[in-house]
Backbone as a printed PyTorch tensor [residue, N CA C, xyz], in Angstrom:
tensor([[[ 28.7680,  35.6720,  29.8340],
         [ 27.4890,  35.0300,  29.6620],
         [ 27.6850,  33.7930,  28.7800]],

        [[ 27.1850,  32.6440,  29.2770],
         [ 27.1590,  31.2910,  28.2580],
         [ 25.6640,  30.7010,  27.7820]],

        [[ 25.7050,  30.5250,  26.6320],
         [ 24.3850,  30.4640,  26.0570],
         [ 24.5410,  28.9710,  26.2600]],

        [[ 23.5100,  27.9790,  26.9040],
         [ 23.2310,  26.9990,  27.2410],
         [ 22.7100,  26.2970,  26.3120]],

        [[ 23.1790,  25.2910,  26.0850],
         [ 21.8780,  24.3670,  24.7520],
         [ 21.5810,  23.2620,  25.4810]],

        [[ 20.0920,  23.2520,  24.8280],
         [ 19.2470,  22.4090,  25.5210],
         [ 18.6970,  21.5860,  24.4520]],

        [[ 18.6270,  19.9660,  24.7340],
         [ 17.8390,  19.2270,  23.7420],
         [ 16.8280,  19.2620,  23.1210]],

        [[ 16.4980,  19.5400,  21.9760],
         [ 14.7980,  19.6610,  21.6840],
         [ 13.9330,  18.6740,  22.2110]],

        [[ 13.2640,  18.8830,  22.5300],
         [ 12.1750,  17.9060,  23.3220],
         [ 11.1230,  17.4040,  22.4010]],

        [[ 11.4320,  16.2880,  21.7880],
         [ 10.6270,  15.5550,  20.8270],
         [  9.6340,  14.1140,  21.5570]],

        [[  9.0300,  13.9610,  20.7330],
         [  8.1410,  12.4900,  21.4130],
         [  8.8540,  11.3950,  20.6890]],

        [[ 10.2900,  11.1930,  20.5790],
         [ 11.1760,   9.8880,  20.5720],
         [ 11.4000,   8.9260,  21.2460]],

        [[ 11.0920,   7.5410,  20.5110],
         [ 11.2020,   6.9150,  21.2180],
         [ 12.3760,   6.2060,  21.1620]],

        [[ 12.8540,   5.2480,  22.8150],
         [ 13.5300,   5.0930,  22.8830],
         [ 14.6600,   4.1560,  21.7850]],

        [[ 16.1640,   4.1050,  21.7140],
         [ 16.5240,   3.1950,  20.7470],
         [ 15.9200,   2.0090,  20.4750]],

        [[ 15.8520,   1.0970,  21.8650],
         [ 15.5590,  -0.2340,  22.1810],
         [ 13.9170,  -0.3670,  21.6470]],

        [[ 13.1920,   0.4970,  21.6230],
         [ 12.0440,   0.8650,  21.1850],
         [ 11.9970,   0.5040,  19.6210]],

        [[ 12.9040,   0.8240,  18.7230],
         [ 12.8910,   0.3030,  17.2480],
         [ 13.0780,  -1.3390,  16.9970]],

        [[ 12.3690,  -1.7920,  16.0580],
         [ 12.8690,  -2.8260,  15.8880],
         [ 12.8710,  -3.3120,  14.7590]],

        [[ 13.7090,  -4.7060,  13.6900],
         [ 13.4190,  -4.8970,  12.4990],
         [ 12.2590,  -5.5480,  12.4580]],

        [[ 11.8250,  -5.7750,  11.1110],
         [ 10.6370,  -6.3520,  10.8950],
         [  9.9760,  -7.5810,  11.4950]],

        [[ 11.2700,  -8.6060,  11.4370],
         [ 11.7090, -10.2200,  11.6250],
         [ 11.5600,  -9.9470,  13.4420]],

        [[ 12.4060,  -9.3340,  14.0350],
         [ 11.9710,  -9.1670,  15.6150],
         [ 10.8330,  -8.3790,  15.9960]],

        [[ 10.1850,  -7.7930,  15.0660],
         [  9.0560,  -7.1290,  15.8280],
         [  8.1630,  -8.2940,  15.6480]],

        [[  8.2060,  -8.9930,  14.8680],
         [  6.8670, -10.2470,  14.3020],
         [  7.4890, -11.3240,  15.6230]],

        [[  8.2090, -11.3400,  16.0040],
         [  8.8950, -12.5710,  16.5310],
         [  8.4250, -12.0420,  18.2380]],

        [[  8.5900, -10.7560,  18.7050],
         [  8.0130, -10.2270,  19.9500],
         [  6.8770, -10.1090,  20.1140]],

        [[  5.6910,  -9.8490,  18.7490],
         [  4.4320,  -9.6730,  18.9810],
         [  3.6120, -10.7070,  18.3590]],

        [[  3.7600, -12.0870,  17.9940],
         [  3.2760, -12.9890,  16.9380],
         [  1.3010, -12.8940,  17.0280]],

        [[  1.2510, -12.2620,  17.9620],
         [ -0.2020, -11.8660,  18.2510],
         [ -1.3760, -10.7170,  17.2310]],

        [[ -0.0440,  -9.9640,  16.7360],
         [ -0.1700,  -8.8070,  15.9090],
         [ -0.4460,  -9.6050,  14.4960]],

        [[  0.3400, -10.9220,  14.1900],
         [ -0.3480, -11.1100,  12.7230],
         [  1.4100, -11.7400,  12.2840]],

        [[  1.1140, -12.0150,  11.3330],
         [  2.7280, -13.3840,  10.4520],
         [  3.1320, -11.5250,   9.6320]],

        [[  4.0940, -11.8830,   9.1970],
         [  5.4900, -10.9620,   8.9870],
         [  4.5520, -10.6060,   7.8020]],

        [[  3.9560, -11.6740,   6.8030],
         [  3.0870, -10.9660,   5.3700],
         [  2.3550,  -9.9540,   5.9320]],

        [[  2.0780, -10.2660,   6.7670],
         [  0.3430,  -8.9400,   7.2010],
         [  1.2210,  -7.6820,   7.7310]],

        [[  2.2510,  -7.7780,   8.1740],
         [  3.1550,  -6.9380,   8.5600],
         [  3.6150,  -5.6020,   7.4210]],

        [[  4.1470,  -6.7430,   6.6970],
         [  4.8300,  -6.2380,   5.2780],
         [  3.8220,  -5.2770,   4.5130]],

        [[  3.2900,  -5.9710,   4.2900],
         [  1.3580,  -5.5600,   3.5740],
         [  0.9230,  -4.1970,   4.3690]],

        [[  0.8890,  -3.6260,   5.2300],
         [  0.8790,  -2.6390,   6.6840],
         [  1.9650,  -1.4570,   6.0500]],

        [[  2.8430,  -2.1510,   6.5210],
         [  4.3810,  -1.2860,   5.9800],
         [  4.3750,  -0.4640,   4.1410]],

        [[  3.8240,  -1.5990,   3.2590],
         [  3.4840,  -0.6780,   1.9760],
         [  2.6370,   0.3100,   2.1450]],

        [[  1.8710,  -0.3520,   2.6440],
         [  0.5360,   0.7980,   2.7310],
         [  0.3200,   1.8900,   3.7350]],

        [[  1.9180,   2.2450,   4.2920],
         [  1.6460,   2.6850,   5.8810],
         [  1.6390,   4.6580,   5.0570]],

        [[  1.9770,   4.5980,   4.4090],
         [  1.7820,   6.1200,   4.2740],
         [ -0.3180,   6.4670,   3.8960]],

        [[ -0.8070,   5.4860,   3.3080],
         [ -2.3350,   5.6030,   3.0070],
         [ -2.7180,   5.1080,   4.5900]],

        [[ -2.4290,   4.2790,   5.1680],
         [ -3.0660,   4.2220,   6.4300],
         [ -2.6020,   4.7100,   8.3250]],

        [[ -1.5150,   5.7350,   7.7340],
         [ -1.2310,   6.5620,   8.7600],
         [  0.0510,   5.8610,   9.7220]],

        [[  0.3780,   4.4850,   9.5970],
         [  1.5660,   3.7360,   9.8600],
         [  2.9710,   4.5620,   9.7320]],

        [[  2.8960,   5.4770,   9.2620],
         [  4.5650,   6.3130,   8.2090],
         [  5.0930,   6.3520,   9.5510]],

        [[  4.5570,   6.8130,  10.8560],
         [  5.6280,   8.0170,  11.7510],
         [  5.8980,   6.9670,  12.0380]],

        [[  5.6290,   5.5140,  12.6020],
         [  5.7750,   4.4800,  13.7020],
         [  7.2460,   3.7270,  12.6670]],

        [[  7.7460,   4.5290,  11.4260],
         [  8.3050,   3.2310,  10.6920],
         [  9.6640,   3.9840,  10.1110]],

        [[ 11.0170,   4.0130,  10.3340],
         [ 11.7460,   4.3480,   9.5150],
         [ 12.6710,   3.3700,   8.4860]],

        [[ 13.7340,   4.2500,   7.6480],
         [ 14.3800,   3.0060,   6.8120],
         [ 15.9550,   3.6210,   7.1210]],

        [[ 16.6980,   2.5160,   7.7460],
         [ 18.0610,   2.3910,   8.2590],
         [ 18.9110,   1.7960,   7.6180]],

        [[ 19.6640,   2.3080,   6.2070],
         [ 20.1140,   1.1830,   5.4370],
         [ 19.2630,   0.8470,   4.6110]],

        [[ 19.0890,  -0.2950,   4.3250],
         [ 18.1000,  -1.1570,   3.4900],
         [ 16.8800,  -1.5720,   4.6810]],

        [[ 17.0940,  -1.3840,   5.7750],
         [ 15.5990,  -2.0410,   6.4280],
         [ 15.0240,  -0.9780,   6.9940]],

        [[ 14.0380,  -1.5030,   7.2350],
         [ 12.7990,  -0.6750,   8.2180],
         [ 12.5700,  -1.4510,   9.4020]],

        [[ 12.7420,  -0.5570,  10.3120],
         [ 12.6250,  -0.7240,  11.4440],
         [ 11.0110,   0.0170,  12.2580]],

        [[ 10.7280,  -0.5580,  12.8700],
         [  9.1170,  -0.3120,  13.5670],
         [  9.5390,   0.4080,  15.1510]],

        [[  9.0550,   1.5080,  15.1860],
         [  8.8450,   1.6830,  16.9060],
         [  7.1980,   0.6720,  17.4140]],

        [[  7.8420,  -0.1860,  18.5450],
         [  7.0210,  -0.4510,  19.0930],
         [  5.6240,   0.7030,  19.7830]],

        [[  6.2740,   0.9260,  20.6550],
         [  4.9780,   2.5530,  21.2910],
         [  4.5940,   3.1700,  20.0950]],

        [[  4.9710,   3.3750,  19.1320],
         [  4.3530,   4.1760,  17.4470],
         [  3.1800,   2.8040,  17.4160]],

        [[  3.4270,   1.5960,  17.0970],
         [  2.3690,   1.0770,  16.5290],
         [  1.7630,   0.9990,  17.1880]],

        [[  1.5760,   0.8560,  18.5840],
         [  0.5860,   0.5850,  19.5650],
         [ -0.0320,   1.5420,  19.4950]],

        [[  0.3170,   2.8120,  19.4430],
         [ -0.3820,   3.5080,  19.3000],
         [ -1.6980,   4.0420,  17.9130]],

        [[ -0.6710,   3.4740,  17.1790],
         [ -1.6370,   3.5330,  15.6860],
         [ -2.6890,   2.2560,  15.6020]],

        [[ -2.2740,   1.2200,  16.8530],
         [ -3.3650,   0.0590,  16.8730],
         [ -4.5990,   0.0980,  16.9750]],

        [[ -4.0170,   1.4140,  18.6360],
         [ -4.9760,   1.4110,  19.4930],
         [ -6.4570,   2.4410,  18.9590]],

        [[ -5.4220,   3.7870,  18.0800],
         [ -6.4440,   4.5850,  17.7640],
         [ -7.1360,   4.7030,  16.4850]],

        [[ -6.5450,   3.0590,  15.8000],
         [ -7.6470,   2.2200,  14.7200],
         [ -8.5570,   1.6830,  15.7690]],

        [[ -9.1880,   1.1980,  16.9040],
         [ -9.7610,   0.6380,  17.3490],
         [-10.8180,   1.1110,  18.2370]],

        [[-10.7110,   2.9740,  18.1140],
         [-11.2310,   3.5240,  18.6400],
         [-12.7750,   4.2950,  17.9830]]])
């Protein structure tokens, strides 16, 4: 008998999906200048931003689909 392992099935998103701060402002310039960004990012644990944001090294990187999603269901 072989016990099979199977991936946990998480809602991850893809690598290409993360991005640094400087390229996420630079792909979405619609979203707001890198300050309003930054400003977001301090405050992302009081305004629910945390899951969409990790720190790799010294930077933080943004999932795109995380913020859209935290955009969308501020707007709701």
């Amino acid at each position: 008998m072989h016990a099979t392992l199977e991936a946990p099935q998480h809602d991850a998103p893809a690598l290409d999906d993360w991005l640094p701060i400087e390229e996420f402002v630079a792909r979405h310039p619609n979203l707001g200048n890198e300050m309003t960004l930054r400003w977001q990012l301090r405050h992302r644990d009081g305004n629910g931003l945390a899951s969409a944001v990790r720190r790799v090294g010294k930077r933080l990187v943004i999932s795109q689909s995380r913020y859209a999603r935290w955009l969308a269901d501020g707007l709701v």
